[in-house]
N, C-alpha and C positions, 0 to 999 in steps of 0.2 A: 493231897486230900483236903477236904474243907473241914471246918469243926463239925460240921453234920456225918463224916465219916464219908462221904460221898465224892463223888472225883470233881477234880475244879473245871473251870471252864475252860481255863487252859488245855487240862487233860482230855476232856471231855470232847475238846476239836481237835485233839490227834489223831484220837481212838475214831471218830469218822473218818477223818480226810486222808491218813495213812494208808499208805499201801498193806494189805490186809499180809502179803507175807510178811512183811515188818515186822506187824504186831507177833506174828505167832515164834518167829526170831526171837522179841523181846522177852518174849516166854521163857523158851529154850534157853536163852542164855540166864535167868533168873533161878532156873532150876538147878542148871549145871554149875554157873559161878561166873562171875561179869568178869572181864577184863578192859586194859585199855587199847582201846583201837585206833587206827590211822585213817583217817580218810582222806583219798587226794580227788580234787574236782575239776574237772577239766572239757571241757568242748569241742567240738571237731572241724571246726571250721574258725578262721582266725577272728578275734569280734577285739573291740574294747574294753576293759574291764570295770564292769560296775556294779560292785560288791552292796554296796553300804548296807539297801534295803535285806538284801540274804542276811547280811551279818550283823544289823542289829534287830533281827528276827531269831538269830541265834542266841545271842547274849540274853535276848528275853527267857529264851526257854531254858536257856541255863540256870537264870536267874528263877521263874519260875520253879524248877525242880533242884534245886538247892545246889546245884553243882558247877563246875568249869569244865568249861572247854578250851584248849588253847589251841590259837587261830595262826598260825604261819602265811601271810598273806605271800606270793613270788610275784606280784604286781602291786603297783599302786593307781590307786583309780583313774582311770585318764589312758592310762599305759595299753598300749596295744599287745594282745598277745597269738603267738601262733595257734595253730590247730593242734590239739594234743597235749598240748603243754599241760602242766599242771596249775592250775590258778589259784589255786591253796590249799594246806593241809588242814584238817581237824582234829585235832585230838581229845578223847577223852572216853569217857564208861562208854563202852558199847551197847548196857541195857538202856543208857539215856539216849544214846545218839539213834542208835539204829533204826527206829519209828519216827523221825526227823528228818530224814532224808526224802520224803516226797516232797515236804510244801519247802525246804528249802532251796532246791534245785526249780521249783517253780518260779521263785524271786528271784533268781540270779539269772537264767538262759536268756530268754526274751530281754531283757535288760542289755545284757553285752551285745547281742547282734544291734538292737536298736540305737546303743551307742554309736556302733561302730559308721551305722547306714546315718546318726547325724552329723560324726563327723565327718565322714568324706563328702558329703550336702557342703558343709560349711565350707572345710578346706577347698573344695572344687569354685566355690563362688566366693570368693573373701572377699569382696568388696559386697557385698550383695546381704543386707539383715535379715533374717528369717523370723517367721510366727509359725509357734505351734500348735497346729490346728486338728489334732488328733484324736482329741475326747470322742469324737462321735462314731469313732470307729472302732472303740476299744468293747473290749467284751466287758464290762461292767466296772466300778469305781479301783476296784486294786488295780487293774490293768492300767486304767487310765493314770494313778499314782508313778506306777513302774514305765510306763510309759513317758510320761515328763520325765522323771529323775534323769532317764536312761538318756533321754534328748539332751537335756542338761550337761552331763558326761561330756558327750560326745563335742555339744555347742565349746563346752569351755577346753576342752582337751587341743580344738582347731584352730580355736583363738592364743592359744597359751605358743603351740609349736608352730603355728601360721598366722598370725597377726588377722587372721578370719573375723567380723564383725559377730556372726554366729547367729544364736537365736535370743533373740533380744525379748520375749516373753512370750508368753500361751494365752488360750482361749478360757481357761476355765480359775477360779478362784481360790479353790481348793488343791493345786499344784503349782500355783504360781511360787511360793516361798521355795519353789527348786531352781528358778531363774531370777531370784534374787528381789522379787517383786511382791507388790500385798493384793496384787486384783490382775484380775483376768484384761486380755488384750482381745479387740479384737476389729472389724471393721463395718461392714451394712449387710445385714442378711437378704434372698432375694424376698423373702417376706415382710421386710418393711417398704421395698420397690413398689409389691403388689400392692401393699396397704396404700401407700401415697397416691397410684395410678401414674406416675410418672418416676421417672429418674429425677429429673431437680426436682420436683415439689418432694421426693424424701429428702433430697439435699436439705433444701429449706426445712425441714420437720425438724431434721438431725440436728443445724445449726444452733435453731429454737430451742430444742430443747438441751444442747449443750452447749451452752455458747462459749465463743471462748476458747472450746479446745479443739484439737486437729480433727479432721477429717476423708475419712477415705469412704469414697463413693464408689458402690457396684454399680457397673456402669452396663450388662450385656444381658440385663431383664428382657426387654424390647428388641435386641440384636440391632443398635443403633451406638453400639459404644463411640466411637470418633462424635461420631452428632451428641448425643448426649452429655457427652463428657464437655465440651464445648463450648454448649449452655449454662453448663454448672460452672467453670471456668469464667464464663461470662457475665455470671452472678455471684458471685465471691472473687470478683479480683485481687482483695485485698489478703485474704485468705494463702491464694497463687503466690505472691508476693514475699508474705511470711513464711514460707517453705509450708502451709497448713495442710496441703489439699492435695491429698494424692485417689488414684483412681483404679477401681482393683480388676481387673482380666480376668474374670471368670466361664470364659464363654466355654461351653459341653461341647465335645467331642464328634456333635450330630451336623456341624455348621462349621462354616468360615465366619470368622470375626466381620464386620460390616466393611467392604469394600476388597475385602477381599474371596480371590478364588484361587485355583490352581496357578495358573496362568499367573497374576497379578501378583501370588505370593513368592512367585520366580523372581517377579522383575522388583519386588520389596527386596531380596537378596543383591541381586545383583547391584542396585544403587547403594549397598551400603555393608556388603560382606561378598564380593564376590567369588571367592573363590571355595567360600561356602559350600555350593552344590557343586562346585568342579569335582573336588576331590570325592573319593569311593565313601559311596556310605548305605551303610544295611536299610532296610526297611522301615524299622523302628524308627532311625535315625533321621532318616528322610522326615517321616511326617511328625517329628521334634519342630524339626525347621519350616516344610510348607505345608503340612498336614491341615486337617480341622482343629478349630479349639482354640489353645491358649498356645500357640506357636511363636517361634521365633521371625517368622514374618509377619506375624500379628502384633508381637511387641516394637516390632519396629515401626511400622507402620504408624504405630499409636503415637511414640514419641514423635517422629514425624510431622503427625496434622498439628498434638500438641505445640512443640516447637514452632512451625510454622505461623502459628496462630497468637506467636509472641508467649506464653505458658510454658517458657522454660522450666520453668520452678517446679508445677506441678509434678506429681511424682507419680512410679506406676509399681503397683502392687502383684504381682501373679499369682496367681494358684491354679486349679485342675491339674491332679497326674506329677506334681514336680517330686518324680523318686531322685531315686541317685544316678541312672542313666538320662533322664531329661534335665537334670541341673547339669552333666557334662556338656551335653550338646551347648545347649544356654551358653556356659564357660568357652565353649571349643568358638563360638561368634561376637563374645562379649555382646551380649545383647544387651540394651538399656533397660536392666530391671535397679530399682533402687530393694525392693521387699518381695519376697516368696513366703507366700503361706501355704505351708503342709502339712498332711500328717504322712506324709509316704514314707517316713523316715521309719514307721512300722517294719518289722517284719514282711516278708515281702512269701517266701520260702516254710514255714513254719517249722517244719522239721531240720531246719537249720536252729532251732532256737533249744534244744534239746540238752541241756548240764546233763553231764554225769558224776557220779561220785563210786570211788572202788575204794576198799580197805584195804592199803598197801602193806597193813603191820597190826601183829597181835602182841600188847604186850611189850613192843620194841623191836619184833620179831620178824623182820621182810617174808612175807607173804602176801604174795597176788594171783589173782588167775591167770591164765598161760594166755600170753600175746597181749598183757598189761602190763609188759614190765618196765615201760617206757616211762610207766610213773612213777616207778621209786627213785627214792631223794637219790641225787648226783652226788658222788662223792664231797664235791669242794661246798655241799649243803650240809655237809653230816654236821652232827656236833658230836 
């Protein structure tokens, strides 16, 4: 309560955002007499565990309502866990917890699967950096929080067990300090392309106006990526040189990247993965490899003319589409990508992102609903 008698702000965005049985719970059990309860939290589908943001959302409210909770965590951050499992218990007043349990399973669900979908990106491509480029797809700023952290997770979980390069920073400024950074990362939108009228004269804008530091040219404004890219190579040699200059694939899923087509993106395979399209591959899979867009015959290709044109150095950036089935394919040809920017590492499924939470125990008391009883503590857990 505030010293105006009135409920705090705290209180005051529970009593909204709570599941309204909650509230009426809270009730009933104020009337009848609180006791302490167990809660175990758990997911149905195997993900990574990425607590933090749940759990110091909980310590606030604790802290908030003058109380404790003790938190049994059966994973530690990073740690992969099954489907089912329990991912921690809660304990404490049931009058405090029980209207707590909508927004805290909101910060924890989407979290673990998004872990889980960055680290198998990473571990899939470990030689390969990633940017995360997710902010514009998130449903508004907490997401986009839980969103990075959750990448973070997953980035450093790949690198720690797989020597995975990972995600080496994000797009936005305000989540960066979850990839260990103080400013947002990012490359050339196609609206500074449009603004310059050409691919190098943004090059040259971009130079100008940051000189000095690296650059990565969108190259697939005009649908002349190999030409363009070329030019700009041709005009910053020195740039090429210093490892400064790389060039990012963005081409939409409506087109073949410039020189190539069906036909041509066969024989990019065959010069340099043959056995690529020999072996069985589903549809999807297929046009990973010679499809439209930002393909694996695309990417070859590109390094290719590069190479060819002496521009070893320059580097190639990818994005469009790279979930966790197109960074397999990628992985499955070793294709020359030095960086993947995505945000596909989202949730893909939604209803795969679903926490739950059941009260295994009243009191000390083993009590659960029937066909939940896979959640109470394991013997060699007891104390």
């Amino acid at each position: 309560m505030t010293e105006s008698g009135g409920a705090s702000p705290f209180e005051a965005e529970i009593t909204r955002w709570a599941d309204h049985y909650f509230l009426r719970t809270k009730q009933a059990v104020r009337r009848f007499g609180d006791n302490q309860a167990t809660y175990a939290v758990f997911m149905r589908r195997p993900v990574v565990f990425a607590p933090k943001l749940a759990l110091d959302w909980l310590t606030g409210a604790a802290h908030a309502r003058n109380t404790e909770f003790t938190i049994e965590l059966n994973f530690q951050e990073g740690q992969w866990a099954g489907a089912g499992e329990p991912l921690m218990y809660v304990t404490g007043s049931l009058a405090h917890l029980v209207d707590l349990e909508t927004l805290l399973l909101q910060k924890l669900g989407a979290c673990c699967v998004a872990a889980n979908n960055a680290y198998v990106m990473c571990a899939t491509l470990p030689k390969v950096a990633f940017l995360a480029m997710d902010a514009r797809h998130c449903a508004g700023t907490e997401m986009a929080d839980q969103m990075a952290y959750a990448c973070a997770v997953g980035s450093k979980a790949a690198r720690e067990q797989t020597g995975a390069k990972g995600f080496i920073g994000n797009a936005t400024a305000a989540t960066a300090h979850h990839f260990g950074n103080t400013a947002g990362m990012g490359t050339m939108p196609h609206a500074m392309v449009g603004y310059a009228g050409s691919t190098l004269r943004a090059a040259e804008m971009y130079a100008e106006t940051f000189p000095g530091e690296p650059m990565t040219v969108l190259v697939d404004y005009f649908g002349a990526e190999i030409t363009d890219a070329l030019a700009v190579c041709a005009r910053f040699p020195d740039m090429v040189e210093a490892g400064k200059l790389a060039f990012r694939l963005d081409t939409h899923g409506g087109r073949y990247m410039e020189g190539l087509d069906p036909q041509e993106s066969y024989a990019v395979l065959e010069r340099h993965v043959p056995l690529a399209v020999r072996r069985y591959r589903n549809e999807k899979e297929l046009r990973h490899l010679t499809g439209t867009g930002v393909s694996a015959a695309a990417i070859f290709l590109f390094r290719e003319r590069l190479d060819a044109a002496g521009y070893t150095k320059a580097k190639i950036v990818c994005s469009s589409g790279f979930d966790v089935d197109k960074c397999k394919v990628m992985a499955d040809v070793d294709a020359p990508i030095d960086i993947v920017g995505t945000g596909s590492y989202l949730p893909g499924n939604w209803n795969e992102t679903y926490a739950t939470a059941d009260i295994i125990a009243y009191d000390g008391k083993p009590r659960v609903k029937l066909g939940r009883e896979f959640l109470l503590r394991r013997p060699e857990k007891s104390k």
